[in-house]
N, C-alpha and C positions, 0 to 999 in steps of 0.2 A: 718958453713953454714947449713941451716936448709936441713933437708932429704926432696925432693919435690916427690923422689916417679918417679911413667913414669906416671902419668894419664893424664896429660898435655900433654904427647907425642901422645898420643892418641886419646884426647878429638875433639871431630872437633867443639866444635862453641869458641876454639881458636883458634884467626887467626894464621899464619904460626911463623907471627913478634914477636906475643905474648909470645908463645910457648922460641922461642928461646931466648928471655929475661929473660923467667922464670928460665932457665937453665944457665945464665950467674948470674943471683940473686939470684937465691934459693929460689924464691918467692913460696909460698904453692900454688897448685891450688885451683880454688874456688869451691865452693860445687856447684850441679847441680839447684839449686836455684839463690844464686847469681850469675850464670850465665843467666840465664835467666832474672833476674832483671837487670844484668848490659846490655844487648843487650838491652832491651824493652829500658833502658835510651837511649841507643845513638844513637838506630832508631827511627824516626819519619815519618814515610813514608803514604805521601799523604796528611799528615795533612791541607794544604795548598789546598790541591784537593779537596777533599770528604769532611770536615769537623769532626769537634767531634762528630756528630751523626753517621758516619759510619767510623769514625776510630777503634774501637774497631774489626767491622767485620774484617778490613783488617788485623787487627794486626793480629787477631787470627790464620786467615787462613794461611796468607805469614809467619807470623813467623814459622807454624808447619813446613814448606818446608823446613827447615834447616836441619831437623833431618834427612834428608832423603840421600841415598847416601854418608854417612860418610865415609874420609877417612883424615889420620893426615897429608898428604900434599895439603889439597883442603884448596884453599880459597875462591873460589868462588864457592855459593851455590844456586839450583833454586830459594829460596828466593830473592837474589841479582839479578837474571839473569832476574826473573817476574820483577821486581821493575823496572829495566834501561827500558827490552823491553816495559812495558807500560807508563813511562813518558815519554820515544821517541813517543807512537805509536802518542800521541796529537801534535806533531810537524811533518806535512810531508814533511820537507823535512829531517829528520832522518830516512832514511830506505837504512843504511847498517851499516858493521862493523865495520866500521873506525870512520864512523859519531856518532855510539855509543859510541863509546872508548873518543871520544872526548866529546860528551856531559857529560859521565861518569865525568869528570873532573871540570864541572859546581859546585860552590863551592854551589850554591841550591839544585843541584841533589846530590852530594857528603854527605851531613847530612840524603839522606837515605838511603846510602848503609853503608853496612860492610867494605868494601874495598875502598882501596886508589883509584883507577880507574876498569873499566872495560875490559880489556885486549881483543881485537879482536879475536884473538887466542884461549885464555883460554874459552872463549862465544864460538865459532865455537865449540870445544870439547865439552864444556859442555850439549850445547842443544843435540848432540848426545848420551847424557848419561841421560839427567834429563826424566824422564817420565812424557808425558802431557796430563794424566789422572789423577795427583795430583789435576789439578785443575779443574777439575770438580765441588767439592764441594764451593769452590767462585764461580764459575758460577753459579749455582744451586740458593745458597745464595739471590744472587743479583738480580737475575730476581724474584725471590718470594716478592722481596720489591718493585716489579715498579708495580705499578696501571693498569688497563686494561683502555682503550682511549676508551673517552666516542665519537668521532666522525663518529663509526661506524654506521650504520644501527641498528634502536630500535627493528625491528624483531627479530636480534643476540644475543638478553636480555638470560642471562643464557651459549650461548656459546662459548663465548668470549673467558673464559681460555682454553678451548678445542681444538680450530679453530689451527691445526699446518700445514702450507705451507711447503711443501719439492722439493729441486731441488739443482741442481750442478751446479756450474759456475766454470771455468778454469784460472789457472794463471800461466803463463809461467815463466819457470826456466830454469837457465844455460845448456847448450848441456852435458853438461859431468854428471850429473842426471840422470845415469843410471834406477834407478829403477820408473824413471817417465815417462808417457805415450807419443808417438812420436805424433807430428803436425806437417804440414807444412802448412803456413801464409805467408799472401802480394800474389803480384799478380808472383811471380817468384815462388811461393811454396816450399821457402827453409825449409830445415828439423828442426826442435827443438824440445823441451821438455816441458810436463806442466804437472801439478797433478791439481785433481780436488777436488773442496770444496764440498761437501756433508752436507746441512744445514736444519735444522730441523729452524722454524723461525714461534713464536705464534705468527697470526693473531692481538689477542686483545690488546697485550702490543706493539706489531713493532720493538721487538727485539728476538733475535737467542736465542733457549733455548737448542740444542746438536749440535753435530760438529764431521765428520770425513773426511778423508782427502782419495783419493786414487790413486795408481799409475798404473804401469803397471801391477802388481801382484795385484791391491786392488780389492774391492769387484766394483760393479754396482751399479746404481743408484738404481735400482730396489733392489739388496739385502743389501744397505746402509740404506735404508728407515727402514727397520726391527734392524738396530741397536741400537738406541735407542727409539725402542718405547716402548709407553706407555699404557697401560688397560684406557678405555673412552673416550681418543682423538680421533678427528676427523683431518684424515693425508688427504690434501689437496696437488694433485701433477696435472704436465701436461702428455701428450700424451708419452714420454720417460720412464717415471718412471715406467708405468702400465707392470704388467708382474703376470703369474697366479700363479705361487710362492708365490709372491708378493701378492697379493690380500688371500690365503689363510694362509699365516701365520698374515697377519694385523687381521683377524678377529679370528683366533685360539689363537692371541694376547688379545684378549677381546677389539680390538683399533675396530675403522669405518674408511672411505675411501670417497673421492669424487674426481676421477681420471676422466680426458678425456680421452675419447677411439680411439684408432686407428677405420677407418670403416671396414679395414681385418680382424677386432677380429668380430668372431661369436654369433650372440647372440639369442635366441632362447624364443621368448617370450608366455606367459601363461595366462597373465592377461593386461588388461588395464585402469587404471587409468583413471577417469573421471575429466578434465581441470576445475579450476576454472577462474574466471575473471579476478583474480588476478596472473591468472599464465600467462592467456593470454596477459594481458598488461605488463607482462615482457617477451614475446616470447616465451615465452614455445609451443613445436611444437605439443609435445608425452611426456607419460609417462606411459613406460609398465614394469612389474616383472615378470621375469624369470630365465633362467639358462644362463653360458656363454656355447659356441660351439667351443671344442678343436680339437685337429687331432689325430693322432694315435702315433707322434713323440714326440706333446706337449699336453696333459688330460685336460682337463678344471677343476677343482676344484668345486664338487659339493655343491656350497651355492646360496642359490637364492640369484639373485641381481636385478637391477632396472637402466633399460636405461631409460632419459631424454635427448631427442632432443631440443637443442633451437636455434632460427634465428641466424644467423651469417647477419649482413647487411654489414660486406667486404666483404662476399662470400656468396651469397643467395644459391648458389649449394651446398655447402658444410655447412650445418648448425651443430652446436657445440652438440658433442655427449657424454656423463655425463656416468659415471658409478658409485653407490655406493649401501650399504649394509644397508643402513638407507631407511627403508621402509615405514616410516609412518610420516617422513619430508614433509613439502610442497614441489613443484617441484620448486616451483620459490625463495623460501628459499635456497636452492640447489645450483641453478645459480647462487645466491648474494655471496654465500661461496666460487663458485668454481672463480666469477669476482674477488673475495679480493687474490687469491692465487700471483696476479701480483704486492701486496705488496714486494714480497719477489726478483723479478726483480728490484723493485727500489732500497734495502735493497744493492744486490748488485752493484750495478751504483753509488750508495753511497760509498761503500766501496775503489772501484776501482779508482771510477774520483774526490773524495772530498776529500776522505781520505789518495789517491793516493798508495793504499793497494797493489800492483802487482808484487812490489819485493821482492821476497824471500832472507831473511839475511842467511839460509842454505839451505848446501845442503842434508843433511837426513831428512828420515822421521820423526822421533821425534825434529827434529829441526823445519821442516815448520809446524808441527802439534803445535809447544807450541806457536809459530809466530801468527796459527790463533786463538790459546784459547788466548793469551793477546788482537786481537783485539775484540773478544767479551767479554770480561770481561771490555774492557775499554769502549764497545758501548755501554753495560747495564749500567757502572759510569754515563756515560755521560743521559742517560735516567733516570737515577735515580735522581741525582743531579739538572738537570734542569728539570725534568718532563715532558720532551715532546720525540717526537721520533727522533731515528736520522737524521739529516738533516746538510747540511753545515753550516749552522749559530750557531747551536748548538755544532760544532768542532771547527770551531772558538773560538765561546766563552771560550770554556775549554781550549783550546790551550794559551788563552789571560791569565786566572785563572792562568792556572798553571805555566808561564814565570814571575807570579808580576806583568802585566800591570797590571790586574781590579782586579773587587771582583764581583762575580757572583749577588752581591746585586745591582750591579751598571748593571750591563746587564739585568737583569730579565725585567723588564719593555719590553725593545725593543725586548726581544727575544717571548715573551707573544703575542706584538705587529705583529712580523712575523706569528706566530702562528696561529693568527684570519685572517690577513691577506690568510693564505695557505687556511684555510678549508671555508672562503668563495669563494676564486678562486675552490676548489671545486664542490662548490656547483652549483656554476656558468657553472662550465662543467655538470654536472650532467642535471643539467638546459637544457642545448643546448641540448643533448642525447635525452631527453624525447620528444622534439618537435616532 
C-alpha cells in the first residue's frame, strides 16, 4: 500500500468521505493544483443563472471562500453556504432551514454544491462562524458592472454614480435574540426583537452598494452612515439620520450631505442666496449659508453649511428644510436629489413584500448579516442579468430562470415591455404634480 502521508488528513477542500477513502486505499493525495482543477470540474454554479459571461466572476470569487476557515472535519464551506443561501434567496417561499436542507437536495441545486445535502444544523453553525465581510468583494464587483438608469432627471448628468441614499428599515427576529434591539407591535404592544438594516443604496443604478446590520450593542443610524463611506459621494438621508457627528465626519470624510433637518436644529444664517425661476417653479422658498447652532451639551461642528426651504403642499406650515455642504449646487438641483432619496423606501418594500425578505434563517449576528450580503448580491444578479431595476416582475423572472421554466431570452421582450410601461406611468404622476 502506497505511504499517502496525513496531508489528506488535513487538506479541507477534501471532503470528509474523501479523506476517509483515501485512507482505506492508499490513494496519494492530489497536489494543490489538481485540486483546484478537480473542484472548478464538478462545480458549476449559476451557470444556468448568470450565464458565461459572468460565470467566471462568480467562480472566482465563491470559489476563493473555501480557503477560508479550514478545518479537517468541515464540510461544509461559506462557498457552499453563499451558493444554497442565494439560489433559495429567488424562491420566496424558501426562507428557513429546513426549507433549505430540502432544496439542498434538488438534484439541480445538488451539481452546485460540494456536499451531498445542506444540513440545517451544520448551516445554523456555520453562518455563526463564516465572516460576512468575505463578500464584500462580489458585491463591490457586481454593482461596478450595472449601468446607471438613464430615466433619471437630465440635470443629474455627471451625478449619478455619486447620489448614495442612506436609511435603516427593521426586521423582526425570534424573542430569544438576545443581542437584538426590543420592540413592541400590534395593537396589544407585545414585546419582541428586531435588528436593523443600515443601507447605503446608489441613486443612479437602484441598487444597495454597502450594508450593516445593527442591534442592541450596534452602532446608530447616524454613526452607521460613516461606515462605509466614501471621498466624492453625495450621502442623501431623512430627518433620523442627521446628527453633528455625523455631518462632521461626512465632510472631514472628503464625502457631501443633503440631510433634512429637524426645525430644533439651530441655524444661524450669513448670507442669502438670490432664487432663480427655476428654483421657484420647483418651490424653493429660501436659500441662505451659514453655520449650524449647537448647545453647550452638543457643539455644532464648525463648517459652513446651506439651509434650503422648500413648499411642502401636505403641510404648507411645515415646509421641507434641506441641509447640505454643497454650496454652489442650484437649490432646486438639491430638492430633485433629496425627492429621489424615497427610491430607497421603495428598494425596501421590494425587499420585504415581493421578495418576502423578513425572516431571519439565524440567530447571530454574522448569520443575519451573511442572509443580508446574499440578498444583495442576488438583487445586483438580478439588475445585472436583466438590466433593469429591482422590481417583482423582474424576481419572477429569475425565480422562472433559475427552476428551468424559461430562458431569460423568452422573457426579455415582456419584461422591456413592463419597463416602458412603469416609466411612463411615471411620467404621468409627474404630470399631475406639475398642474
Amino acid at each position: 500500500m502506497a505511504n499517502t502521508g496525513s496531508q489528506h488528513l488535513t487538506d479541507p477542500s477534501w471532503p470528509r468521505k474523501r479523506r476517509r477513502q483515501a485512507l482505506r486505499t492508499g490513494a496519494e493525495p492530489p497536489s494543490p493544483a489538481e485540486t483546484a482543477a478537480g473542484t472548478a470540474a464538478r462545480r458549476k454554479p449559476f451557470r444556468h443563472l448568470v450565464g458565461r459571461k459572468y460565470i467566471k466572476l462568480l467562480e472566482k470569487y465563491i470559489g476563493d471562500l473555501r480557503r477560508h476557515n479550514p478545518h479537517p472535519n468541515r464540510e461544509l464551506y461559506l462557498d457552499d453556504a453563499v451558493t444554497i443561501l442565494l439560489l433559495g434567496f429567488f424562491n420566496s417561499d424558501i426562507r428557513s432551514l429546513r426549507k433549505l436542507e430540502l432544496f439542498s437536495r434538488v438534484p439541480g441545486v445538488k451539481q452546485s454544491l460540494n456536499v451531498d445535502r445542506v444540513c440545517r444544523s451544520t448551516l445554523s453553525e456555520g453562518l455563526k462562524l463564516f465572516d460576512p465581510s468575505l463578500l464584500t468583494p462580489l458585491l463591490q464587483e457586481i454593482y461596478q458592472a450595472i449601468p446607471n438608469r438613464q430615466s433619471l432627471d437630465p440635470e443629474f448628468q455627471g451625478l449619478y454614480e455619486r447620489l448614495v441614499a442612506f436609511d435603516g428599515s427593521y426586521f423582526r427576529v425570534p424573542a430569544q435574540v438576545l443581542w437584538a434591539l426590543h420592540e413592541k407591535s400590534g395593537p396589544q404592544r407585545l414585546p419582541g426583537r428586531q435588528v436593523r438594516l443600515n443601507l447605503h443604496y446608489c441613486i443612479g443604478t437602484g441598487n444597495p452598494v454597502g450594508l450593516s446590520v445593527s442591534g442592541e450593542d450596534g452602532d446608530s443610524e447616524a454613526q452607521a452612515i460613516l461606515k462605509t463611506m466614501a471621498r466624492d459621494m453625495i450621502y442623501v438621508a431623512d430627518r433620523g439620520v442627521f446628527s453633528f457627528a455625523g455631518v462632521q465626519g461626512i465632510v472631514e470624510g472628503g464625502a457631501h450631505f443633503v440631510f433634512r433637518l429637524r426645525f430644533e436644529v439651530g441655524f444661524t444664517s450669513e448670507s442669502e442666496n438670490i432664487l432663480t425661476e427655476t428654483d421657484r417653479q420647483h418651490r424653493v422658498l429660501s436659500d441662505r449659508i451659514g453655520y449650524l447652532t449647537g448647545s453647550s451639551r452638543h457643539p455644532a461642528p464648525p463648517i459652513k453649511v446651506r439651509e434650503i426651504l422648500i413648499d411642502n403642499p401636505d403641510n404648507p406650515d411645515q415646509p421641507i428644510r434641506l441641509l447640505t455642504n454643497m454650496l454652489t449646487l442650484p437649490a432646486h438641483i438639491l430638492g430633485l436629489i433629496y425627492l429621489y432619496r424615497w427610491t430607497i423606501e421603495l428598494f425596501f418594500r421590494w425587499l420585504k413584500v415581493y421578495a418576502n425578505f423578513e425572516h431571519m434563517i439565524s440567530h447571530s449576528p454574522r448569520g443575519v448579516e451573511t442572509w443580508f450580503y446574499v440578498a444583495m448580491i442576488g438583487t445586483l444578479l438580478m439588475s445585472l442579468y436583466t438590466q433593469q431595476e429591482p422590481s417583482t416582475y423582474a424576481f419572477t423572472a429569475m425565480r422562472l430562470i433559475i427552476s428551468g421554466e424559461a430562458r431569460y431570452e423568452d422573457l426579455a421582450p415582456q419584461l422591456a415591455r413592463f419597463a416602458r410601461e412603469r416609466e411612463l406611468a411615471r411620467k404621468r404622476r409627474a404630470a399631475k404634480k406639475s398642474v
